[in-house]
C-alpha positions in Angstrom: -4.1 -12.9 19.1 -5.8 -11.5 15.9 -8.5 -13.7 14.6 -8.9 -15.7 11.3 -9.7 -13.6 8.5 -12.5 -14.7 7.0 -11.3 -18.4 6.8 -8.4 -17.8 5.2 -4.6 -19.5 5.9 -1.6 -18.0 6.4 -2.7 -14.8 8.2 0.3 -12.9 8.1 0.3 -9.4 10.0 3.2 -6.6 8.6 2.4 -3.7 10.5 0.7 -2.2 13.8 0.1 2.0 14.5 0.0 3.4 18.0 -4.1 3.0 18.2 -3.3 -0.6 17.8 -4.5 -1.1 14.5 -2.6 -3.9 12.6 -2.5 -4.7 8.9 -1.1 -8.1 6.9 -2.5 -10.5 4.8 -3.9 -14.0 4.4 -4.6 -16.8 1.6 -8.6 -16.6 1.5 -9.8 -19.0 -1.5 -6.3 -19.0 -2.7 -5.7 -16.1 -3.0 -3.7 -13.3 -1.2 -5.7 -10.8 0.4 -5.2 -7.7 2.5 -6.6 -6.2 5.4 -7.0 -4.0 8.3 -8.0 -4.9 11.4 -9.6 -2.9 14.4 -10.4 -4.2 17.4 -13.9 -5.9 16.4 -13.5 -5.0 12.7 -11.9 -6.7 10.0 -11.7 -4.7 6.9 -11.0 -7.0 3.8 -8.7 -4.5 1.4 -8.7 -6.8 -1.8 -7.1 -9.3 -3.4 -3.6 -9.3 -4.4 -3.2 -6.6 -1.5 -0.3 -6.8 0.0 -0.1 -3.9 2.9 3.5 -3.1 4.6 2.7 0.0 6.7 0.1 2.0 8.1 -0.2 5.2 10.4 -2.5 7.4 13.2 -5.1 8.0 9.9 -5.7 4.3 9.1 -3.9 5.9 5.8 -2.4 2.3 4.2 0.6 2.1 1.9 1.8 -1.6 0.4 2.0 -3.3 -3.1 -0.3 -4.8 -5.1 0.4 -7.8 -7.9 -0.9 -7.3 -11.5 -4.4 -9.5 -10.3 -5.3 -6.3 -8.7 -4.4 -3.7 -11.7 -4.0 -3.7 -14.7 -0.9 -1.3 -15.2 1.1 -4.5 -13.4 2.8 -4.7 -9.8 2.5 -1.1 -8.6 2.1 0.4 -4.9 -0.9 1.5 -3.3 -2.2 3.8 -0.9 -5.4 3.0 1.1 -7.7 5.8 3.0 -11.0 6.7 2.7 -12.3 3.4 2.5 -10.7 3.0 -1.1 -7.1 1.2 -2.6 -5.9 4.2 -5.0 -2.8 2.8 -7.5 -0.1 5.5 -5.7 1.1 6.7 -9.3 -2.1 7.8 -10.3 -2.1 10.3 -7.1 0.7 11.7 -8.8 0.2 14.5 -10.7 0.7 13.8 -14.3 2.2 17.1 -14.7 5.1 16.5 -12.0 7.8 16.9 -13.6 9.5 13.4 -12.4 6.5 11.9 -13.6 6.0 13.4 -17.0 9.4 13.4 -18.1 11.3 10.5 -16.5 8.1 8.2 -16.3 8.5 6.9 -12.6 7.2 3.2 -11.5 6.8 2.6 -8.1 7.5 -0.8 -7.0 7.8 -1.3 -3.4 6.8 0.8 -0.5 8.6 1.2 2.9 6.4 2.9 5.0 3.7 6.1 5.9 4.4 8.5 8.7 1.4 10.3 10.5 2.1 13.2 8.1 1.4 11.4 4.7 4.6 11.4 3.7 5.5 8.1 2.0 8.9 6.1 1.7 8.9 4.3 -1.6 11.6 2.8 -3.9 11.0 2.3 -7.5 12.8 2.9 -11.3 13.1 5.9 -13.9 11.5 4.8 -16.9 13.1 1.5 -18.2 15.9 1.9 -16.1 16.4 -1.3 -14.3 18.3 0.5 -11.2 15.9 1.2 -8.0 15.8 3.9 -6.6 14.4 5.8 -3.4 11.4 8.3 -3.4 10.0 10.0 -0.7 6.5 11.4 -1.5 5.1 14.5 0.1 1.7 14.8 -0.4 0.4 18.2 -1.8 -1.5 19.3 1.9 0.0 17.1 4.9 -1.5 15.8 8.0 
């Protein structure tokens, strides 16, 4: 049984890697947080976190509402201590990024290599699509 997170409600766990570390979210002050927790350690990843996956590295992946950026709902990745807005790990000169202007909008999961599931939409193109991002020098 995982314990309250730090008095909030509605302490709702998404995902769990193989060293037993699970990640969700709960209402804290009335508002959605995410976080991580270790056996012994909760980590509080911010409000208007919403995690979905996480692998062997503790590396997070989830989405985030526009209370946590300003550039909107948007995806994140979490490692290092630090939630990163995933677009902005994107290269601004990838092609796919430069020229069709990708949004990110939901992510699906990490595997213990980095690489990322992720759907999202070219530009204003209301379609979704899939994207798998490979990150530049994998696990």
């Amino acid at each position: 049984m995982l314990p309250d997170f730090s008095g909030g409600d509605n302490l709702d766990a998404s995902a769990i890697n193989n060293k037993g570390d699970v990640v969700g979210d709960s209402i804290v002050a009335g508002v959605f947080h995410g976080f991580l927790f270790r056996v012994g350690n909760t980590v509080d990843l911010g409000a208007s976190v919403f995690p979905n996956c996480i692998n062997i590295h503790d590396q997070i992946v989830g989405g985030m509402s526009s209370t946590a950026t300003t550039t909107g709902s948007t995806s994140f990745l979490y490692q290092d201590g630090a939630v990163h807005d995933l677009i902005q790990l994107i290269s601004p000169n990838d092609l796919y990024r430069r020229v069709f202007a990708i949004e990110l909008s939901g992510i699906a999961c990490i595997n213990d290599h980095g690489v990322i599931a992720s759907t999202g939409t070219f530009g204003g193109d209301t379609q979704s699509h899939l994207f798998l991002l490979t990150p530049d020098t994998p696990e």
